[in-house]
RODO-2510 file (C-alpha; in nm, 4 decimals, decimal comma):
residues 277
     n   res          X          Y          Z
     1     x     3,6675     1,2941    -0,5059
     2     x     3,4164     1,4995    -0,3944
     3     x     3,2140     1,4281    -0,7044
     4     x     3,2051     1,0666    -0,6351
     5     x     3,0997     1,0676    -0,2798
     6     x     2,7922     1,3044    -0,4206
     7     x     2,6931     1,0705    -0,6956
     8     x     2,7660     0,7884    -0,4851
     9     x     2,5418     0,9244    -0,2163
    10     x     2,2575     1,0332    -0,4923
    11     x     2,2846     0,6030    -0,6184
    12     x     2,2028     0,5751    -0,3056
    13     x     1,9216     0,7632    -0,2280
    14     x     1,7957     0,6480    -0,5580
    15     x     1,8048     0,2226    -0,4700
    16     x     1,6076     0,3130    -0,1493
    17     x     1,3294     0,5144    -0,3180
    18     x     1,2506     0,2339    -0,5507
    19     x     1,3257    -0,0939    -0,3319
    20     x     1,1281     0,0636    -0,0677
    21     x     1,1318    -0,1289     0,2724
    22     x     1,3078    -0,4381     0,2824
    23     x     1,0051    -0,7038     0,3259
    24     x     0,7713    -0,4945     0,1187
    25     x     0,7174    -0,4902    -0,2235
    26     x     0,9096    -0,1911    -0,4442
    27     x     0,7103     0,1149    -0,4865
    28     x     0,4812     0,1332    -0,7717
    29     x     0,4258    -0,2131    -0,7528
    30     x     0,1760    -0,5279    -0,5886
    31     x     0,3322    -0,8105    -0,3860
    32     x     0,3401    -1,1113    -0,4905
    33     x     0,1504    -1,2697    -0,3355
    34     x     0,1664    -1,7023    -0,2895
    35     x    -0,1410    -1,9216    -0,3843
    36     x    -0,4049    -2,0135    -0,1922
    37     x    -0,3332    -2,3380    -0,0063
    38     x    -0,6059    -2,6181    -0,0206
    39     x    -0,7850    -2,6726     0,2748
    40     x    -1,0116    -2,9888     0,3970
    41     x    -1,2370    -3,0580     0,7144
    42     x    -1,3902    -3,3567     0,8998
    43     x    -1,7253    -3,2622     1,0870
    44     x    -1,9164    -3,5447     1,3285
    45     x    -2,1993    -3,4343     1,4752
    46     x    -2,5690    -3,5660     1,6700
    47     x    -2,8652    -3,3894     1,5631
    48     x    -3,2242    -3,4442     1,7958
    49     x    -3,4101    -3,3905     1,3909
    50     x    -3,1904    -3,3948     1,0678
    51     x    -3,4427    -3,1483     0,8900
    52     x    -3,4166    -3,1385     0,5178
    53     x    -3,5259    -2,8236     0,3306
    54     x    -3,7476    -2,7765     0,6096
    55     x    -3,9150    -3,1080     0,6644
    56     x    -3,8145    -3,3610     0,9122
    57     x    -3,6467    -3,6627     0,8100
    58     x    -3,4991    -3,8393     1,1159
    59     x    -3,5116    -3,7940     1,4946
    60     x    -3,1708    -3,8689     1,6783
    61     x    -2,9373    -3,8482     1,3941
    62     x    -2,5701    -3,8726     1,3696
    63     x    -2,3775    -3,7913     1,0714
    64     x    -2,0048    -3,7592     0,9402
    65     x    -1,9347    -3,5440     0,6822
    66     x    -1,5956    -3,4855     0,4511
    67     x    -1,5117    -3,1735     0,2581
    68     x    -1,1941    -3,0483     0,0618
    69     x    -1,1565    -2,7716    -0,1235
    70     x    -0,9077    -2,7471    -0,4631
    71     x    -0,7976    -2,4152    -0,4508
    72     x    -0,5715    -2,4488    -0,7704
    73     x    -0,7025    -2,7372    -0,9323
    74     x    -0,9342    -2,5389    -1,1850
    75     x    -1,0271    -2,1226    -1,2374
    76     x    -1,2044    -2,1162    -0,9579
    77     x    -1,2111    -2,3128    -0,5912
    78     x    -1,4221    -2,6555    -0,5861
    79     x    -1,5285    -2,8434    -0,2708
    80     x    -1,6337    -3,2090    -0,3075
    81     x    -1,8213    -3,3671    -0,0070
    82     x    -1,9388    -3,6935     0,1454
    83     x    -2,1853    -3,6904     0,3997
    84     x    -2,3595    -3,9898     0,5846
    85     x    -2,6927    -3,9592     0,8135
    86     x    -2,7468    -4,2314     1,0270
    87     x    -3,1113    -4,2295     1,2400
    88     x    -3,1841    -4,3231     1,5851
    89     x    -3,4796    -4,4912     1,6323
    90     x    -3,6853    -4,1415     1,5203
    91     x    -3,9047    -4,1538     1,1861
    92     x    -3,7938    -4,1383     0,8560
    93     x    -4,0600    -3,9203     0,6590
    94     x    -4,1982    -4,0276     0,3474
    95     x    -3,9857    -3,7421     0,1688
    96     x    -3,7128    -3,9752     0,1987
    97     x    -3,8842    -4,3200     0,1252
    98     x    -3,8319    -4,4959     0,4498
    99     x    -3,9598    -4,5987     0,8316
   100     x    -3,7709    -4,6446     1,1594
   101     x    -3,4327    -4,5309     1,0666
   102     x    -3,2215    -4,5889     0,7940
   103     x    -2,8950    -4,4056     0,6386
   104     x    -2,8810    -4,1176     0,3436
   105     x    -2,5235    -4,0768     0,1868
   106     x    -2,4960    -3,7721     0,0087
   107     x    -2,2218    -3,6988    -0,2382
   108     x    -2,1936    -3,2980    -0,3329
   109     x    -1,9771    -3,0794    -0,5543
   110     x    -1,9119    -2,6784    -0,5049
   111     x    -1,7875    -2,4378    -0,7429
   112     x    -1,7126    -2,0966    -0,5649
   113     x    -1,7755    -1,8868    -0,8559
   114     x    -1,6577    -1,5059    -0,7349
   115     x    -1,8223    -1,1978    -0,6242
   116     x    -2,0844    -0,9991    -0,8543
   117     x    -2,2475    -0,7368    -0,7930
   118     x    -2,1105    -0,7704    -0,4004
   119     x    -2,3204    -1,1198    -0,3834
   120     x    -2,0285    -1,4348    -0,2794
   121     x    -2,1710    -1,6288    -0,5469
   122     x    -2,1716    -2,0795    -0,5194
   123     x    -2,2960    -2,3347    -0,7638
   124     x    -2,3446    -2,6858    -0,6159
   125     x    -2,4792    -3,0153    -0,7580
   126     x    -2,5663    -3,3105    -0,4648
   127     x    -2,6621    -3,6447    -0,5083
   128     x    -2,8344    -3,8182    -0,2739
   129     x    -2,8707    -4,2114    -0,1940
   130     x    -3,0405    -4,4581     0,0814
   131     x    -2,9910    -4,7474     0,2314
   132     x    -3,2186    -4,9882     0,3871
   133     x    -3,4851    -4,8279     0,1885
   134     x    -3,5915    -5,1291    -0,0412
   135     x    -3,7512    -5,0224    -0,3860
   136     x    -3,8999    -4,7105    -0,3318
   137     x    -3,6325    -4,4335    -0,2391
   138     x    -3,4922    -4,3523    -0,5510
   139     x    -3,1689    -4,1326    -0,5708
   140     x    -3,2134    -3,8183    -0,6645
   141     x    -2,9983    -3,5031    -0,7421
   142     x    -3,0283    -3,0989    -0,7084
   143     x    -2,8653    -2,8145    -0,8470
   144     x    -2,8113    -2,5049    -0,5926
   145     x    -2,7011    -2,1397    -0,6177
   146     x    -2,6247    -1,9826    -0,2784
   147     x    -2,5500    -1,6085    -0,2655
   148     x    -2,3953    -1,4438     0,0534
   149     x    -2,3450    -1,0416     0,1350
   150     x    -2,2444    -0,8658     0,4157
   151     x    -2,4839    -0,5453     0,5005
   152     x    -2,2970    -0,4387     0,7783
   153     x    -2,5434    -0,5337     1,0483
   154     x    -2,5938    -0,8610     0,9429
   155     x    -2,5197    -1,1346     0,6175
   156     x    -2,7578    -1,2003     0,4018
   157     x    -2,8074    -1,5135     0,2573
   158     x    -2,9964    -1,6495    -0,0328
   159     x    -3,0474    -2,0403    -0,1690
   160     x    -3,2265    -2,1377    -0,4322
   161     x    -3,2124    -2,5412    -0,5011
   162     x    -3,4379    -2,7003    -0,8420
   163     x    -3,4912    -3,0928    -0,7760
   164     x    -3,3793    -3,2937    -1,0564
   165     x    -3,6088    -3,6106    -0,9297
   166     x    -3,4637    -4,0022    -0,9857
   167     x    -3,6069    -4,2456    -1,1281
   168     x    -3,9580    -4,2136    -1,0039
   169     x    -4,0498    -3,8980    -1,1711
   170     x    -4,3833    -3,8406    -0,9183
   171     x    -4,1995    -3,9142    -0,6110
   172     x    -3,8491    -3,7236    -0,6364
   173     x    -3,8123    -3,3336    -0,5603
   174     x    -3,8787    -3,2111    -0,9185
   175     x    -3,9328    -2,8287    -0,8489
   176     x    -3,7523    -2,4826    -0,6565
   177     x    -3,7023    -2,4179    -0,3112
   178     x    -3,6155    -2,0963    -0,2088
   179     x    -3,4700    -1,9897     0,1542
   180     x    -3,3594    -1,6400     0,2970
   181     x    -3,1772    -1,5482     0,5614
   182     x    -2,9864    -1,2991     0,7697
   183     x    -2,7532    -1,4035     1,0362
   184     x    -2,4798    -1,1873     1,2761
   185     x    -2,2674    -1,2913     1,4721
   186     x    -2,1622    -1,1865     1,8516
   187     x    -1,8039    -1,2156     1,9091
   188     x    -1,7779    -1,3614     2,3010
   189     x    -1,3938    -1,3921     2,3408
   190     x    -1,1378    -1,4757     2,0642
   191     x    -1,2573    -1,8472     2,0718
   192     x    -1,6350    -1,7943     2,1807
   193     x    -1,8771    -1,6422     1,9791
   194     x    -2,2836    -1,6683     1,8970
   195     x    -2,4395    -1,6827     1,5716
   196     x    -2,7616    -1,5920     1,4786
   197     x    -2,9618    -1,6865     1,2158
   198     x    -3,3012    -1,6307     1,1215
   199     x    -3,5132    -1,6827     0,7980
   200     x    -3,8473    -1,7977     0,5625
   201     x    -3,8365    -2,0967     0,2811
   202     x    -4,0380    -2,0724    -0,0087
   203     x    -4,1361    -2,3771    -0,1662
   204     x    -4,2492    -2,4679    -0,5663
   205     x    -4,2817    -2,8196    -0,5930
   206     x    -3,9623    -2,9129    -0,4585
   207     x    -4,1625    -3,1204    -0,1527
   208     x    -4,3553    -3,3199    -0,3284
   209     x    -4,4371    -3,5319    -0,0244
   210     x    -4,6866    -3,2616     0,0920
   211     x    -4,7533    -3,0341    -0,1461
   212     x    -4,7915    -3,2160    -0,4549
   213     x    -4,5962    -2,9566    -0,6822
   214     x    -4,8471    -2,6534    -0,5582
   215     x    -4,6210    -2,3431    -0,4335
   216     x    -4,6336    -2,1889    -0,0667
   217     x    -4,4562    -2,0468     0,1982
   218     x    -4,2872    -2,3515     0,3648
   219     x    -4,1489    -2,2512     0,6976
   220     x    -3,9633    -1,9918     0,8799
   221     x    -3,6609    -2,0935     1,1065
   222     x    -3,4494    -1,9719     1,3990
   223     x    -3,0483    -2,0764     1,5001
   224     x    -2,8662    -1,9740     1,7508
   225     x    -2,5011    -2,1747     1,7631
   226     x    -2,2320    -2,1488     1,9939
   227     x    -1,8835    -2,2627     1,8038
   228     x    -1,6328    -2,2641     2,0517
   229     x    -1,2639    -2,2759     1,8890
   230     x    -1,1158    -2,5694     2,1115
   231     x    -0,7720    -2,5480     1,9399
   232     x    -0,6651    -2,3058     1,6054
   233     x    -0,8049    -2,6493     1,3630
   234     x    -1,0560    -2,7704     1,6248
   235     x    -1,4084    -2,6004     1,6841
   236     x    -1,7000    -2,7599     1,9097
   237     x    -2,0730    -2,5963     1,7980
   238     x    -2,3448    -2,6636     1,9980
   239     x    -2,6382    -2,5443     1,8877
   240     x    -3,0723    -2,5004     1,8910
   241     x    -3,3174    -2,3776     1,6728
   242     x    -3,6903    -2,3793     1,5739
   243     x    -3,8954    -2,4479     1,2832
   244     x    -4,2424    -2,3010     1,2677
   245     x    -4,4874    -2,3721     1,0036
   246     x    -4,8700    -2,1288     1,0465
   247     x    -5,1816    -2,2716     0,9109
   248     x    -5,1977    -2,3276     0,5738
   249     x    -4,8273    -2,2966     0,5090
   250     x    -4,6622    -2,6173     0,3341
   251     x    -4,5118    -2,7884     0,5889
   252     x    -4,8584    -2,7393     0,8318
   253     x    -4,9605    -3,0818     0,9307
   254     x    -4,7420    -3,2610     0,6500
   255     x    -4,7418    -3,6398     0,6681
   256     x    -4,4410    -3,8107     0,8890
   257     x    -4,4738    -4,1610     0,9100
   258     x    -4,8218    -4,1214     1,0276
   259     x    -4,7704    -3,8497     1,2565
   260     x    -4,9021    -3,4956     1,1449
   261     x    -4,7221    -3,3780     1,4938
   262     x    -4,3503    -3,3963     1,4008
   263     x    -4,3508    -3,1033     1,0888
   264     x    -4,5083    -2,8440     1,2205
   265     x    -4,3151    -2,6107     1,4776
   266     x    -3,9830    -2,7954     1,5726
   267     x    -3,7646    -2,7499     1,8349
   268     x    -3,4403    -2,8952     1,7884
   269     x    -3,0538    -2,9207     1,9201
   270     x    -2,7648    -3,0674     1,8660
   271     x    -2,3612    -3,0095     1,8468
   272     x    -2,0794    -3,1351     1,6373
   273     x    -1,7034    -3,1349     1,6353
   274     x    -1,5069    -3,0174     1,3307
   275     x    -1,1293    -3,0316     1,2360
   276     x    -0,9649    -2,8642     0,9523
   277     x    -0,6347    -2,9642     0,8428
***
């Protein structure tokens, strides 16, 4: 009898040791843990300039744009997009084909590829279209590889984007643009923080408006944005920034619907509204 209570009791001891804690996985081994869920988001938003790889296209802007990421649908996650700019009465520059106004749809595709060498590493293609334009703005398309890293004080962030022109060889982005940046943000209260961003774009023929396929530096920007978590899927982001552009650099006097003014150190604001579900 006494036998039986002592291997009974040893069984026991035995179970615990290699279930471990009920809710927890058994020692030795990895939970299991459950797939990623897919995720989408709605963003509306005003901008006072809608500025394009550094160069103004439109002066009181709204837009809508649609995301959704497929966590599970191939090896890695993909985001497809929809986006539609609408101008105010500002002035379309002659990047994108077009005076007083107008709308630019633009249709994009994201492949988040993994993590190498500690950069967060994402392919995208875009495609973008106009309306209102008549003959001359031609879609066009780019190809872009964004790398992220956290360096403790700050991200870093990298984007390089090669235009693949349209139709009109001579008048489509056909050519790199670089942009770096490093960005921190300032945690406020659970739901209020402020991010920081500052950086310098490098341009190689990508703006053909201005700098007819010649390389330079093309401008340097500065973001502040305040997104303010309204509910756990809602966030409001006001925001402002800058956009300066020395003597000489690309964007330095560039041609805006026959203003040399509006290219050439930008201040600009604006806020949008975004909902995840």
């Amino acid at each position: 009898m006494k036998k039986s209570i002592l291997f009974g009791l040893i069984g026991a001891m035995t179970l615990g040791v290699n279930a471990g804690d009920w809710g927890k996985a058994p020692v030795g081994k990895s939970p299991i843990s459950a797939p990623a869920e897919d995720q989408g988001s709605v963003e509306l938003g005003f901008m006072s300039h809608y500025i394009f790889r550094g160069m103004v296209g439109a002066v009181n802007t709204y837009y809508a744009d649609v995301n959704y990421t497929f966590e599970n649908l191939t090896v890695v996650p993909i985001t497809i997009g929809a986006a539609r700019y609408t101008g105010g009465d500002g002035k379309w520059s002659d990047m994108f084909g077009a005076y007083d106004g107008g709308t630019r749809m633009v249709l994009s595709a994201e492949a988040a590829l993994g993590t190498f060498a500690g950069f967060d590493t994402v392919l995208g293609l875009s495609h973008y279209s106009h309306e209102d334009y008549g003959n001359y703005a031609q879609p066009f398309m780019d190809v872009s590889l964004e790398l992220t890293r956290s360096l403790g004080f700050a991200d870093l962030r990298l984007l390089t984007v090669y235009g693949l022109a349209g139709s009109y060889q001579d008048e489509r982005p056909e050519g790199l643009y670089t942009e770096l940046a490093l960005s921190r943000s300032f945690g406020i209260t659970d739901a209020l923080a402020v991010i920081v961003e500052g950086g310098l774009a490098y341009d190689s023929g990508y703006n053909w408006a201005y700098d007819s396929g010649g390389s330079d530096f093309n401008h340097y920007f500065f973001k502040a944005t305040l997104p303010i978590e309204l509910k756990s899927n809602v966030t409001f982001s006001p925001y402002v920034g800058f956009n300066g552009s020395p003597t000489g650099w690309s964007t330095d006097g560039a041609w805006n619907n026959g203003s040399t003014n509006d290219q050439s150190d930008i201040f600009h604001a604006g806020a949008s509204v975004e909902i995840t579900f």
